[in-house]
N, CA, C and O atoms as a GROMACS GRO file, in nm:
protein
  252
    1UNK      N    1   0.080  -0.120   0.000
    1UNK     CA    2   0.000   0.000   0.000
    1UNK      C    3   0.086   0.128   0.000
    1UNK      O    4   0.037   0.225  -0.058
    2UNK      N    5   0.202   0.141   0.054
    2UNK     CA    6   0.266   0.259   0.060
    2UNK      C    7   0.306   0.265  -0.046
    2UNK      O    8   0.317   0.385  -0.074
    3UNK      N    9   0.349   0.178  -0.164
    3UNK     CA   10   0.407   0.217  -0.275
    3UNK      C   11   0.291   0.275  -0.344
    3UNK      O   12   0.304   0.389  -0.388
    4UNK      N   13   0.172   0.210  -0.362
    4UNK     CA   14   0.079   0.279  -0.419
    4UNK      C   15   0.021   0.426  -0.392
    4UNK      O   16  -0.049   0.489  -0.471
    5UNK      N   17   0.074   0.480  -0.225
    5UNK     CA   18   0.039   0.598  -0.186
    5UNK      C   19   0.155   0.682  -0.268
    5UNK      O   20   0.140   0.789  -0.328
    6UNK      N   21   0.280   0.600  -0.253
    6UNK     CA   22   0.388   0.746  -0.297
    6UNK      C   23   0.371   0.711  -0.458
    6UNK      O   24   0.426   0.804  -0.516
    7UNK      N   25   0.335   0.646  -0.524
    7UNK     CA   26   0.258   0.655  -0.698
    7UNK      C   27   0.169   0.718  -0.683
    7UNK      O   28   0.187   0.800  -0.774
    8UNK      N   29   0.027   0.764  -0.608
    8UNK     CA   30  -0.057   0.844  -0.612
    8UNK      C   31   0.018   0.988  -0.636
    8UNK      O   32   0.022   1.060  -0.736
    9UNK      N   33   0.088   1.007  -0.482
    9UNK     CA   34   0.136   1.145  -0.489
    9UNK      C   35   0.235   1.165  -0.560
    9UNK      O   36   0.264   1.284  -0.545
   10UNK      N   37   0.319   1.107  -0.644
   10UNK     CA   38   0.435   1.140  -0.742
   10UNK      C   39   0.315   1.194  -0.849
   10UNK      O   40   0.302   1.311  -0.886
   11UNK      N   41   0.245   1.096  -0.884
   11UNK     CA   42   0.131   1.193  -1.021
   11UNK      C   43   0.069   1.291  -0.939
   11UNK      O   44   0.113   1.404  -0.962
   12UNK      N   45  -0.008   1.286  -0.861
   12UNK     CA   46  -0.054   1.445  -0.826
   12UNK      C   47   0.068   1.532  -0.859
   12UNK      O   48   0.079   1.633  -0.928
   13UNK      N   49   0.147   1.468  -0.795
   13UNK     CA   50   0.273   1.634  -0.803
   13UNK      C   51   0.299   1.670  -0.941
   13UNK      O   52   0.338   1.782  -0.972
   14UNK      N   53   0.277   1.568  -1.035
   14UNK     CA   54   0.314   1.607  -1.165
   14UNK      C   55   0.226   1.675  -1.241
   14UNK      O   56   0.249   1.754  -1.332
   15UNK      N   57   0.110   1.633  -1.189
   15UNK     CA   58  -0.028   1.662  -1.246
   15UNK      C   59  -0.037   1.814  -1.236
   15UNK      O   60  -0.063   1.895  -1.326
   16UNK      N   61  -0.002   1.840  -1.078
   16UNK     CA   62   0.016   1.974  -1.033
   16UNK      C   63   0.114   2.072  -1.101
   16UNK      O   64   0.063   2.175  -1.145
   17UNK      N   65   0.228   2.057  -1.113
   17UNK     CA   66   0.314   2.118  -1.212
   17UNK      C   67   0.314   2.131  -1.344
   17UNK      O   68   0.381   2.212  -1.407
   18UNK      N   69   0.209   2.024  -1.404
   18UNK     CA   70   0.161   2.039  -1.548
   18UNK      C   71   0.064   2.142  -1.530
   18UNK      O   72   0.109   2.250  -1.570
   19UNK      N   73  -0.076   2.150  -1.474
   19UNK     CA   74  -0.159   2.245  -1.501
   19UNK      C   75  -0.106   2.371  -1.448
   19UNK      O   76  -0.188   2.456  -1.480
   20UNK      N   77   0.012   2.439  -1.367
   20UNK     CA   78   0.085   2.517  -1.330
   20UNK      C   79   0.157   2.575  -1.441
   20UNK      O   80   0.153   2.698  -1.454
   21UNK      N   81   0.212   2.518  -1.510
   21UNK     CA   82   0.322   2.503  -1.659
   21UNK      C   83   0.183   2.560  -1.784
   21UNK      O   84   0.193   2.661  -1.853
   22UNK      N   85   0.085   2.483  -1.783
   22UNK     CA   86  -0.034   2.511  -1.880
   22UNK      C   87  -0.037   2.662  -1.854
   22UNK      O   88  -0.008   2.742  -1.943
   23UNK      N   89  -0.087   2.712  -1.686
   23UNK     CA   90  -0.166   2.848  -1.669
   23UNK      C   91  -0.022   2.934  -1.723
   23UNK      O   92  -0.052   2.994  -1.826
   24UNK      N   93   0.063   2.948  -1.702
   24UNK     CA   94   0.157   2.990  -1.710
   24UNK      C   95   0.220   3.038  -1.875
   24UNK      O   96   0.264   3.145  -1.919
   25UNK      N   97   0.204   2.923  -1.926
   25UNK     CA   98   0.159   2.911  -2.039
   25UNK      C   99   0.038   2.994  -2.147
   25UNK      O  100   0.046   3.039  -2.261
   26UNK      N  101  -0.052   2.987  -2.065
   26UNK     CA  102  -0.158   3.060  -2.146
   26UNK      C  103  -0.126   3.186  -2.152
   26UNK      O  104  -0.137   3.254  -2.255
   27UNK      N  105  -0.063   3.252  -1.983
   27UNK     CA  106  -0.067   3.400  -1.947
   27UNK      C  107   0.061   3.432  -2.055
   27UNK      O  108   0.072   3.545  -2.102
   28UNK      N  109   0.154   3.326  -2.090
   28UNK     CA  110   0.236   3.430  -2.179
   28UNK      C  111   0.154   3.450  -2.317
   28UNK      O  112   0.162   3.554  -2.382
   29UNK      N  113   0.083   3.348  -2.351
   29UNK     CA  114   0.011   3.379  -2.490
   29UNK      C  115  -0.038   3.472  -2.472
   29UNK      O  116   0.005   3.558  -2.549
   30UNK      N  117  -0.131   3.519  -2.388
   30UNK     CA  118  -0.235   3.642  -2.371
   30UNK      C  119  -0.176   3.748  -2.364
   30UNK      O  120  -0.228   3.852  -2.404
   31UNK      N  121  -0.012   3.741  -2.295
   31UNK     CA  122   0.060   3.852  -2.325
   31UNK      C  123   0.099   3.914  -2.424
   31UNK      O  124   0.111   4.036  -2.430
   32UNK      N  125   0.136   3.785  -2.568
   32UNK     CA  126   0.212   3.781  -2.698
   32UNK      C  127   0.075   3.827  -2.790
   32UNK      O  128   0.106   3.889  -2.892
   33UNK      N  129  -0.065   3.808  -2.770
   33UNK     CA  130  -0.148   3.829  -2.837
   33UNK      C  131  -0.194   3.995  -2.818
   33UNK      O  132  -0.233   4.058  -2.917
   34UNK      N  133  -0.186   4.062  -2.677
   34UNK     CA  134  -0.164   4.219  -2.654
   34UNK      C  135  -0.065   4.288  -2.757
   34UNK      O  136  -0.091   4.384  -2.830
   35UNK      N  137   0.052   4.221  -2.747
   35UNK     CA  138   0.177   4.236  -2.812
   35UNK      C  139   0.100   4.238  -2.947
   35UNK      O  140   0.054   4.344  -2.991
   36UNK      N  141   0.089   4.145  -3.000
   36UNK     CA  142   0.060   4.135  -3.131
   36UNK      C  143  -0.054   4.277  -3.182
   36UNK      O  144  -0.049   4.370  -3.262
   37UNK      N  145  -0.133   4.233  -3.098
   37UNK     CA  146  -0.304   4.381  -3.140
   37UNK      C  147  -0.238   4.512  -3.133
   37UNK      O  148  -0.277   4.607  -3.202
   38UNK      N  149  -0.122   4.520  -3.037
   38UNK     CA  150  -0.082   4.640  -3.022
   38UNK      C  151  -0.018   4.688  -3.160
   38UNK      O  152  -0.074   4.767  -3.237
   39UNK      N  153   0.115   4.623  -3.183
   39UNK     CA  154   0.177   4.636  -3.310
   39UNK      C  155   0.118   4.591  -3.428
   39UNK      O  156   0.211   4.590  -3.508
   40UNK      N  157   0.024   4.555  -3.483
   40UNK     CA  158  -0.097   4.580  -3.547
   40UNK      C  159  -0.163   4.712  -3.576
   40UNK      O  160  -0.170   4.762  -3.688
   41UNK      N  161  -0.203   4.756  -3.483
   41UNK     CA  162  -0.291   4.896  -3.442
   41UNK      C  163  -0.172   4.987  -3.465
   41UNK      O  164  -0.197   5.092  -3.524
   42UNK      N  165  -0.046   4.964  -3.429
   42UNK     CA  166   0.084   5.073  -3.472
   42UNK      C  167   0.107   5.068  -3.659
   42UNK      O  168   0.135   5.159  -3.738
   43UNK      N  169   0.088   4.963  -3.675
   43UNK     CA  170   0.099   4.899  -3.821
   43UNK      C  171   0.025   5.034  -3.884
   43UNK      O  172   0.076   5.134  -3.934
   44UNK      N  173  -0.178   4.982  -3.855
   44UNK     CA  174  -0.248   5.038  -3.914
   44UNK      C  175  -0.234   5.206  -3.949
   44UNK      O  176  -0.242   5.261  -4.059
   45UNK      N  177  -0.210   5.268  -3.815
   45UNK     CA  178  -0.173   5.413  -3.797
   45UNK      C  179  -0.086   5.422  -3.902
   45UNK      O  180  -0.127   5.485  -4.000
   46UNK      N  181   0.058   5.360  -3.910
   46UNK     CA  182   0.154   5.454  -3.955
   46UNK      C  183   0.088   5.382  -4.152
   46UNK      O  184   0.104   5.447  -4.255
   47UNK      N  185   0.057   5.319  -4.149
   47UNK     CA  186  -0.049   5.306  -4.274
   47UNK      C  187  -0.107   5.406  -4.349
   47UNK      O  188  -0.085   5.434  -4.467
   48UNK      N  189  -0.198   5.467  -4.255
   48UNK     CA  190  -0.271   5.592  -4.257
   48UNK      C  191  -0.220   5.741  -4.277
   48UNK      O  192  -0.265   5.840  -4.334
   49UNK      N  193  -0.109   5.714  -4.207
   49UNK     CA  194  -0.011   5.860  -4.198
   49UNK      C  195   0.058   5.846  -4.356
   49UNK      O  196   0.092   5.938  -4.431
   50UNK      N  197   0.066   5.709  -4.377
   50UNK     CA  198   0.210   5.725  -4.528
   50UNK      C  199   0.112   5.733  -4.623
   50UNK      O  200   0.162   5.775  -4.727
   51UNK      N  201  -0.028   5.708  -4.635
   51UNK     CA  202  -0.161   5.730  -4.720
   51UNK      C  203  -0.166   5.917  -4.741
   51UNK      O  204  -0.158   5.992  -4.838
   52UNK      N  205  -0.182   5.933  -4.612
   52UNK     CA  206  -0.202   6.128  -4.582
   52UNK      C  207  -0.078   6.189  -4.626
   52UNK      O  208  -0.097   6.296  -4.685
   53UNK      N  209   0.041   6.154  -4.616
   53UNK     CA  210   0.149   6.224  -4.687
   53UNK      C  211   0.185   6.197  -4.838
   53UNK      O  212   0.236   6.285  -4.908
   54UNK      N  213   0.150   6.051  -4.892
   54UNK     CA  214   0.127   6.031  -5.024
   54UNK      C  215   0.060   6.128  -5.072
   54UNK      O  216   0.118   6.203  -5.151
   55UNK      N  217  -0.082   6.153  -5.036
   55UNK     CA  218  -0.166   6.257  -5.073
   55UNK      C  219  -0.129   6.382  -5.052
   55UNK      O  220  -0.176   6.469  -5.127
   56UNK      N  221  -0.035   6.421  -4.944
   56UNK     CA  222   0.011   6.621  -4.947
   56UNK      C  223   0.073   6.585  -5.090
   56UNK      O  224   0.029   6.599  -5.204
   57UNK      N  225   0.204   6.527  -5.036
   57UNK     CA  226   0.283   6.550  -5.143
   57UNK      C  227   0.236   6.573  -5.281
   57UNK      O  228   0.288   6.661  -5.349
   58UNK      N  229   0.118   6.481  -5.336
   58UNK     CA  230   0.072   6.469  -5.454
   58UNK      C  231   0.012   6.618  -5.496
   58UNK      O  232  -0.050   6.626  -5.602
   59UNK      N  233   0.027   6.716  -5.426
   59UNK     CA  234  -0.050   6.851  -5.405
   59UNK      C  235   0.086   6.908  -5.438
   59UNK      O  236   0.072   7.016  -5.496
   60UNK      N  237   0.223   6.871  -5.420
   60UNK     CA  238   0.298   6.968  -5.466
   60UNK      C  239   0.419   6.958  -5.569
   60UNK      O  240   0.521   7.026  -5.574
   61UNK      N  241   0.378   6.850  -5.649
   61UNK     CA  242   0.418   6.784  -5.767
   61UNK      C  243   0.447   6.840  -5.838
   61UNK      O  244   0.338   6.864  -5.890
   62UNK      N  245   0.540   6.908  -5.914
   62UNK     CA  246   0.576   6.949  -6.045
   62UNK      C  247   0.556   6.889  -6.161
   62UNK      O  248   0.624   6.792  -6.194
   63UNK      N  249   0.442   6.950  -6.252
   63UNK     CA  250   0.428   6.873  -6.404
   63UNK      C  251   0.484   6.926  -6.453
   63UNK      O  252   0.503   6.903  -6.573
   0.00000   0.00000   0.00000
């Protein structure tokens, strides 16, 4: 019986450090996916800005 108690608790403990490793895990994704929306949304802006200066410039074109 004791071997079967310290096999119980060797998998709990592992069990425990896996779903520990998982949460841990997720929180960096959720971090890398902020990351990502952010520099995205920086993307889009400077998008917009090189659209609006395409267009001055096109206002002072020499034909």
């Amino acid at each position: 019986m004791p071997e079967l108690e310290q096999s119980v608790d060797t998998l709990s403990s592992v069990s425990q450090e896996t779903s520990a490793s998982a949460e841990e895990m997720l929180a960096e994704s959720d971090c890398q996916l902020r990351k990502i929306e952010n520099t995205n949304n920086i993307g889009l802006q400077l998008h917009g800005l090189s659209k609006s200066l395409s267009m001055t410039t096109q206002r002072f074109k020499v034909n």
